[in-house]
Structure formats: structure tokens, C-alpha cells
DSSP file (Angstrom, degrees, kcal/mol; ACC not computed):
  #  RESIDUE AA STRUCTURE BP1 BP2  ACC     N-H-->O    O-->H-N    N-H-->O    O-->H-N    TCO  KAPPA ALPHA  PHI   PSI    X-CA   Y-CA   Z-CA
    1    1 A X     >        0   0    0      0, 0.0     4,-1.0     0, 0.0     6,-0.1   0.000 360.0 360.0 360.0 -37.1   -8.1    0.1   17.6
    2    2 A X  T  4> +     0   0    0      2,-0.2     5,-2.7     1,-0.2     6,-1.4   0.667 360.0  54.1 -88.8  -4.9   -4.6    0.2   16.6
    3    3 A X  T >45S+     0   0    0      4,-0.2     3,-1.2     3,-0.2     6,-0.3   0.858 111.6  42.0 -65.3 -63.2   -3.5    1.5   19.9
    4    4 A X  T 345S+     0   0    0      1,-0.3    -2,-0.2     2,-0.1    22,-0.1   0.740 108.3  65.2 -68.8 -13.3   -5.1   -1.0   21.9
    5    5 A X  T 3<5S-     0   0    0     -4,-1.0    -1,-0.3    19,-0.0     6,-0.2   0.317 113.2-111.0 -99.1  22.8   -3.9   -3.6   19.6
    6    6 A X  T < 5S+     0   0    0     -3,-1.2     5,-0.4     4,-0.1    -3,-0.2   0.871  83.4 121.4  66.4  44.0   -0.7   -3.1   20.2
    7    7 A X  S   <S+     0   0    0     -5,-2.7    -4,-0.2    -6,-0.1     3,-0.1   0.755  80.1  48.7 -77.6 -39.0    0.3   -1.5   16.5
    8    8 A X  S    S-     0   0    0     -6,-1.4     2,-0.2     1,-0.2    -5,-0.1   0.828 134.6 -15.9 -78.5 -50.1    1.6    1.8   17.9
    9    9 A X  S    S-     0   0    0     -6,-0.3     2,-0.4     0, 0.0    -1,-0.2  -0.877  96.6 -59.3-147.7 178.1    3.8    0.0   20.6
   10   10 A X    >>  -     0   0    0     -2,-0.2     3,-1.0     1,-0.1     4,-0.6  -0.314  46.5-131.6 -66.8 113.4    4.1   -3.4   22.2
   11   11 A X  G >4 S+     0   0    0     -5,-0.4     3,-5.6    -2,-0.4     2,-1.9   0.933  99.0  78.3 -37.3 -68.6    0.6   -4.4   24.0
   12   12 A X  G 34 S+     0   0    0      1,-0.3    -1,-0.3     7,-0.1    -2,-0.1   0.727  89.3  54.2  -2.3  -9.7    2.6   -5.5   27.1
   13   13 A X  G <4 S+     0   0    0     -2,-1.9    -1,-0.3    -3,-1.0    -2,-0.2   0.466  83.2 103.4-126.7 -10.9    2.9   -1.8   28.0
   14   14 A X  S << S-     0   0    0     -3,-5.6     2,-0.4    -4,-0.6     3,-0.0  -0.232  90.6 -94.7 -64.8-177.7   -0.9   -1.2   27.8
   15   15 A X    >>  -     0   0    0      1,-0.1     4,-2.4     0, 0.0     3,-0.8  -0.774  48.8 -99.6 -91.5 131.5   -2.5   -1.1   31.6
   16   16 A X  H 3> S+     0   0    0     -2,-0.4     4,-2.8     1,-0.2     5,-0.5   0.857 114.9  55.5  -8.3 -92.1   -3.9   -4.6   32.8
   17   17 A X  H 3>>S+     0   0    0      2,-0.2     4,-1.0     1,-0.2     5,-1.0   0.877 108.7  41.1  -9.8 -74.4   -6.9   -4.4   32.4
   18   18 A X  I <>>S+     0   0    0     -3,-0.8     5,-3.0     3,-0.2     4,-0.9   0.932 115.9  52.1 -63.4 -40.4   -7.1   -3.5   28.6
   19   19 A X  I  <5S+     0   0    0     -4,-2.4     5,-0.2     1,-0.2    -1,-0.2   0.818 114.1  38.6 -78.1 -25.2   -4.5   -5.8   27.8
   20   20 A X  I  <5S+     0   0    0     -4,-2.8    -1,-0.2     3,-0.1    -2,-0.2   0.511 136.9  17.3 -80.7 -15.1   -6.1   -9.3   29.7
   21   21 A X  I  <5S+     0   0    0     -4,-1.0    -3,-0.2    -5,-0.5    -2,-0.2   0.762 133.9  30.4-128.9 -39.5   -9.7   -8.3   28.5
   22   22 A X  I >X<S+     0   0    0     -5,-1.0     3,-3.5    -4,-0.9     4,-0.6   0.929 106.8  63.3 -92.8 -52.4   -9.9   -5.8   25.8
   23   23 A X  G >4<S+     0   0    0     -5,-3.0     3,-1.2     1,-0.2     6,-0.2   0.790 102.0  48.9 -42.1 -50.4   -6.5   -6.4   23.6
   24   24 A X  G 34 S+     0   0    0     -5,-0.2    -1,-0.2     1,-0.2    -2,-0.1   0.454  99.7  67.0 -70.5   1.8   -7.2  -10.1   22.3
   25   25 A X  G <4 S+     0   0    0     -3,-3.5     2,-0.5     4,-0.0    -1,-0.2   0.474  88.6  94.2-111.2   3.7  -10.7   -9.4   21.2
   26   26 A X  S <X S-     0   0    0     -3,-1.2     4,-3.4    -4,-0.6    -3,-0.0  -0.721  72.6-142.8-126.5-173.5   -9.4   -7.4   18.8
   27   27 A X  H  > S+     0   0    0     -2,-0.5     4,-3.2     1,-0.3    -1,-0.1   0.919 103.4  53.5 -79.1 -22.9   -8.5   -8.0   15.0
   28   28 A X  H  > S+     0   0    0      1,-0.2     4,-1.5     2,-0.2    -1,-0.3   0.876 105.3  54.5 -52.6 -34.2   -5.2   -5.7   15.1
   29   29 A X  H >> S+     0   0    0     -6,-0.2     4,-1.6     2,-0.2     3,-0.6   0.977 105.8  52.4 -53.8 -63.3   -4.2   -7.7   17.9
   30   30 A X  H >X S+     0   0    0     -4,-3.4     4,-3.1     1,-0.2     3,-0.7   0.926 115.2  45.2 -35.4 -62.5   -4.7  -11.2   15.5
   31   31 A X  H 3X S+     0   0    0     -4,-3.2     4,-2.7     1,-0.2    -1,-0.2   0.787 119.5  32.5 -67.8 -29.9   -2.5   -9.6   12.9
   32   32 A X  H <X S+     0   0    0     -4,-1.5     4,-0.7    -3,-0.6    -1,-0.2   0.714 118.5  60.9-101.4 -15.8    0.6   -8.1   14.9
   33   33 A X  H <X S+     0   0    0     -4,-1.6     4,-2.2    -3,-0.7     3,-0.4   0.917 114.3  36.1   8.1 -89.9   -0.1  -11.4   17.3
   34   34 A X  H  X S+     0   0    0     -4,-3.1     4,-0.7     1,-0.3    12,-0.3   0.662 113.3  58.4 -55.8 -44.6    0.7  -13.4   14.1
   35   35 A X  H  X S+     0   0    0     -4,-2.7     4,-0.9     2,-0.2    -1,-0.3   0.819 108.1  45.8 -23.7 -66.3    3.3  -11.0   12.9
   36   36 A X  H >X S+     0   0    0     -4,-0.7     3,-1.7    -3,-0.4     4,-1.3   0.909 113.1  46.2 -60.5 -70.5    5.3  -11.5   15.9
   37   37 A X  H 3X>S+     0   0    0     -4,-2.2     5,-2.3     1,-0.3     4,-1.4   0.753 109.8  57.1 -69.5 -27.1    5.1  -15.4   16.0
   38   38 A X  H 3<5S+     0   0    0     -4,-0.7    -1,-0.3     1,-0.2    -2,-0.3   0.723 102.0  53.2 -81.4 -22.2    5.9  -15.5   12.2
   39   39 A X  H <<5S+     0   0    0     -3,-1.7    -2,-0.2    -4,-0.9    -1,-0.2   0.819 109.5  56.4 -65.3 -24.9    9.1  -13.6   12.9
   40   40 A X  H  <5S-     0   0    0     -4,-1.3    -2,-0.2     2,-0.1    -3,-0.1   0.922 122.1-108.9 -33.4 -58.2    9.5  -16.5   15.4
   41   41 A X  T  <5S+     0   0    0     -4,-1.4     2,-0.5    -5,-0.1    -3,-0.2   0.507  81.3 126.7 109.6  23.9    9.2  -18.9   13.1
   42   42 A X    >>< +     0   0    0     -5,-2.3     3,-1.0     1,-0.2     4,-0.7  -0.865  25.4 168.2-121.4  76.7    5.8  -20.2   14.0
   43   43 A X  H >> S+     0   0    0     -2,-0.5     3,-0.9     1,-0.3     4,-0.9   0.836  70.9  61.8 -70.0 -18.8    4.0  -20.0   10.3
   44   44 A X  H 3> S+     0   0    0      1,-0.4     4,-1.1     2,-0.2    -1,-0.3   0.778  98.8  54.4 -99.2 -13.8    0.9  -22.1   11.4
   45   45 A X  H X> S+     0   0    0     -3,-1.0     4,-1.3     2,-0.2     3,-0.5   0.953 103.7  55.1 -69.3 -35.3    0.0  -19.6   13.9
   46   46 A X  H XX S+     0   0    0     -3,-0.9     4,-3.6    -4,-0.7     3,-1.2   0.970 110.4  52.7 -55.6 -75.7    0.2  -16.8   10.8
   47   47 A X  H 3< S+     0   0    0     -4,-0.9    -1,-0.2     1,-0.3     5,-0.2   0.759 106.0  46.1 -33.2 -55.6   -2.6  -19.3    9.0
   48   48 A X  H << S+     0   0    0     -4,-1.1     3,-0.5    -3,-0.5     4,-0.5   0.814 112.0  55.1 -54.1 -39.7   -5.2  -19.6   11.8
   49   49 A X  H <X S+     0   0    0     -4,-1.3     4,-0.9    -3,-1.2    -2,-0.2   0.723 102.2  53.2 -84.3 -23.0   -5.0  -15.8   12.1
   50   50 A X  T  < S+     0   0    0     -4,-3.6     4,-0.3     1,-0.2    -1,-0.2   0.448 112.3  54.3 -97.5  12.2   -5.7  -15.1    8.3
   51   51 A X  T  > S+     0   0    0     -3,-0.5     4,-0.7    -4,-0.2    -2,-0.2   0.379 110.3  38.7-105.1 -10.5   -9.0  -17.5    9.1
   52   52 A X  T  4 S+     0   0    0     -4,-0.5     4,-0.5    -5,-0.2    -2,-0.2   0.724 115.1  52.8-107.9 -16.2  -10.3  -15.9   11.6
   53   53 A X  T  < S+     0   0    0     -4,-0.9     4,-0.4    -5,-0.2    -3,-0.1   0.807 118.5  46.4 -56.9 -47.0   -9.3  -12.4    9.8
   54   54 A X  T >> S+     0   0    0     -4,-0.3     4,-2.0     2,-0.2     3,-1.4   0.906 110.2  47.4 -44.2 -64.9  -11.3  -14.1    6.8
   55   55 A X  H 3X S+     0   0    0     -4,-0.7     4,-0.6     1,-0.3    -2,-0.2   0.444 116.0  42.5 -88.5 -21.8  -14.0  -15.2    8.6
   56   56 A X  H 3> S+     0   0    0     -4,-0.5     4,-1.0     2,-0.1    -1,-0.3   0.638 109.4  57.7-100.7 -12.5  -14.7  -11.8   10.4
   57   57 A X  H <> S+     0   0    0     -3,-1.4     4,-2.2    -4,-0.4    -2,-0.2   0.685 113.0  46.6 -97.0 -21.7  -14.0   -9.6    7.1
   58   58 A X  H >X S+     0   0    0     -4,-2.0     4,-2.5     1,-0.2     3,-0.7   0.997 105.5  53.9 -76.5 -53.5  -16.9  -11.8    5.7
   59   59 A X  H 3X S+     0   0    0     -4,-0.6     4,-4.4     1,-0.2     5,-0.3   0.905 112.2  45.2 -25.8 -58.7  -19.2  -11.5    8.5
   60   60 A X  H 3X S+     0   0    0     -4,-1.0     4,-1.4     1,-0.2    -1,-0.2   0.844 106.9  56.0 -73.3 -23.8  -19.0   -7.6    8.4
   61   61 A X  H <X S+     0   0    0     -4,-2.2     4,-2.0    -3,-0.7     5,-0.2   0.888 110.5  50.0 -76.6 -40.3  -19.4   -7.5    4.4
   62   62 A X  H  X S+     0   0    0     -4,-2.5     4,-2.8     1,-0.3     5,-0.4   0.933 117.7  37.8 -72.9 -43.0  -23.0   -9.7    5.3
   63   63 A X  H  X S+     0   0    0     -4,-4.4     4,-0.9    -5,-0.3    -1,-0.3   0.802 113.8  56.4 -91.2  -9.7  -24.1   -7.0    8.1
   64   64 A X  H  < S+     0   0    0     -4,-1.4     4,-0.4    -5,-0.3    -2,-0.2   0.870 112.9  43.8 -62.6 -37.1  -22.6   -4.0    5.5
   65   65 A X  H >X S+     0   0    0     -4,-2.0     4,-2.6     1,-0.2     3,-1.8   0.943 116.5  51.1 -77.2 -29.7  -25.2   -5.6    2.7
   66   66 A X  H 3X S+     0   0    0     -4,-2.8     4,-1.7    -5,-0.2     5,-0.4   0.969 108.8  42.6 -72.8 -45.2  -27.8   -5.8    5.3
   67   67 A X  H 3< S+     0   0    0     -4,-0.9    -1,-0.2    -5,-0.4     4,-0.2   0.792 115.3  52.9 -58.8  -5.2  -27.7   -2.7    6.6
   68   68 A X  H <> S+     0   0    0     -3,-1.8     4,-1.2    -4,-0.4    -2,-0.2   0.648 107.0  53.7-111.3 -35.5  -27.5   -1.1    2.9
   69   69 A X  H  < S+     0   0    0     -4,-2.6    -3,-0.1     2,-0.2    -2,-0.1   0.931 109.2  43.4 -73.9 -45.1  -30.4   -3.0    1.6
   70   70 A X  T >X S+     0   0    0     -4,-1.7     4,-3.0     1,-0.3     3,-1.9   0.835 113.7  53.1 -80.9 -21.3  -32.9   -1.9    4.2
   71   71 A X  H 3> S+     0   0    0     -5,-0.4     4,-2.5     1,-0.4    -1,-0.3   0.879 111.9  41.7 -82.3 -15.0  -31.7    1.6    4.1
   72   72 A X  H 3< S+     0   0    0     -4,-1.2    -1,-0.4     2,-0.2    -2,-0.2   0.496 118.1  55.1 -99.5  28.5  -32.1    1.9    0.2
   73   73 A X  H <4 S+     0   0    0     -3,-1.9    -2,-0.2     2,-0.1    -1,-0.2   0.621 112.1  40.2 -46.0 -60.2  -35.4   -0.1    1.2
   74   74 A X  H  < S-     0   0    0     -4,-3.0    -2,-0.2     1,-0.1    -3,-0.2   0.796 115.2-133.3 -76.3 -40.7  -36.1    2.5    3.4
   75   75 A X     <  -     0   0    0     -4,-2.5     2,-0.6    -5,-0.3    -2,-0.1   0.047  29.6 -86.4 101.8 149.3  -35.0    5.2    1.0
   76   76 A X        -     0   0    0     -4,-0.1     2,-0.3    -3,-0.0    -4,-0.0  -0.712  30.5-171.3-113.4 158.0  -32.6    8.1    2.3
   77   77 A X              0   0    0     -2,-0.6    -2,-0.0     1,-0.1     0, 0.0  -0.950 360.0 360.0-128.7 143.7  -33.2   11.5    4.0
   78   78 A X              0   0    0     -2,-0.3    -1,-0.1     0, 0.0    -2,-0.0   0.393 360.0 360.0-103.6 360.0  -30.2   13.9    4.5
């Protein structure tokens, strides 16, 4: 994830492909995206990107309890 989100080196340098289709859909992307524009000098982009950062960290904590509930529903087998 942090390859294709352009932590490791500048996304720009990825192959086409990944970088028009795959690179914006992720969250590494938002943050180093946001990074970037806030060394600009462009806070309000920095803001939008720690709501949708929010808003996805919450999402996965709802399908982490669901998934946790049915399995200790379900009971576990090693």
C-alpha cells in the first residue's frame, strides 16, 4: 500500500496505469496527497483528507466489530 501510494517515492514515477486507476483509491495516497499540498500552503486540502481518513478509519472499526462478534458467536477452532 505504501508503494503504490507513493510513500516510498513520488507516485508520478509509478507506471500509468497504477497511478490513473489504482494510486487515488488509496488512503496512503490521501495522506502524502495532503502532505504535499500542506507544504504548499494549501491547509484546507489537509482538512478534507483527515475526513475522509476519519470516516474510513470508522467504517473499518464497524466491519472489525462485525466480523469479531460473529466469530466469537460462532466460537473459534484453531
Amino acid at each position: 500500500m505504501g508503494f503504490a501510494g507513493g510513500c516510498m517515492f513520488p507516485a508520478r514515477q509509478l507506471p500509468p496505469f497504477i497511478r490513473d486507476h489504482l494510486t487515488p483509491l488509496l488512503p496512503s495516497y490521501w495522506f502524502v496527497d495532503a502532505a504535499h499540498s500542506l507544504q504548499d500552503g494549501n491547509a484546507v486540502a489537509w482538512g478534507f483528507v483527515a475526513l475522509k481518513l476519519i470516516a474510513l478509519s470508522a467504517a473499518l472499526i464497524v466491519v472489525a466489530v462485525l466480523i469479531f462478534q460473529n466469530r466469537f458467536k460462532k466460537g473459534f477452532r484453531v
